[in-house]
N, C-alpha and C positions, 0 to 999 in steps of 0.2 A: 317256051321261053328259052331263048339262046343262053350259051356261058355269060356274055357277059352282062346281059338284063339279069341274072341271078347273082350275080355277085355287086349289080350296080344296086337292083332292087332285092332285097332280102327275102323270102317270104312274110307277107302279110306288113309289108315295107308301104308297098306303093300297089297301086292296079292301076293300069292304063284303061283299063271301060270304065272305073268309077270314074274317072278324071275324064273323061270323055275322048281317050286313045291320044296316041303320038302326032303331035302337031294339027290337032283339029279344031278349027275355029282359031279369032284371030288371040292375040295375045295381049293386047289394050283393048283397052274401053273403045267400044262400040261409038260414033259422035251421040250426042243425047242420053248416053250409058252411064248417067252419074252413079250407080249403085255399083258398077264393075271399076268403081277407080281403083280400088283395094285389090282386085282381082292381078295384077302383077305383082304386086308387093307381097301377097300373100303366096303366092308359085316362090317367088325369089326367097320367102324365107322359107318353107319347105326344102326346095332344093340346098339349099343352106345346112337346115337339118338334118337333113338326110346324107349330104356330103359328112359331117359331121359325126353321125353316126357310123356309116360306114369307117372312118376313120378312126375310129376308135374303136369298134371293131376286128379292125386289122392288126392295131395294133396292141390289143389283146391277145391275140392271135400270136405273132409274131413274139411276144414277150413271152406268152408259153412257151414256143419251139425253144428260144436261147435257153430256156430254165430245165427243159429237157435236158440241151443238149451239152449243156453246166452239169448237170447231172451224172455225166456219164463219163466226167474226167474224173480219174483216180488219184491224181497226183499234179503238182505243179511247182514250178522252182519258184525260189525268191521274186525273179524276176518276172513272171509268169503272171504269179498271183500279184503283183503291183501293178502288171497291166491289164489284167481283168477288174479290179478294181476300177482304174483309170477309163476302163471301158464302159462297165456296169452305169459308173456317175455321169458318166457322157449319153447315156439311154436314156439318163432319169430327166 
């Protein structure tokens, strides 16, 4: 698994042989396929989810590092702490 199928697909996210690999087979319904009409719908909200996930994810992630890196000022002026404030509420 390349960098960014690890970071696209999580571990235990997604597998491409359960799903039957990368672009295999078509993507609608088969003509006479009434049982795979849901079979798109059901990909598009996965991928949905899993966008979704990831994203949130990240920005977990990402909300850590700033808390760290808030951590490690020792000091700040008047003016300083009004705009970390102003910054902090613009994150949330």
């Amino acid at each position: 698994m390349n960098l960014s199928e690890q970071l696209l697909f999580p571990a235990g996210s997604y597998d491409p042989i359960e799903d039957g690999g990368y672009g295999s087979g078509p993507i609608g319904p088969s003509p006479g396929d009434g049982d795979r009409a849901g079979t798109v719908e059901s990909t598009v909200e996965r991928g949905v989810q899993l966008v979704n996930e990831w994203l949130l994810a990240v920005a977990d992630y990402l909300s850590g590092l700033v808390v760290a890196q808030l951590s490690k000022i020792r000091k700040l002026s008047p003016t300083g702490k009004m705009q970390l404030l102003v910054d902090l509420n613009y994150l949330r």
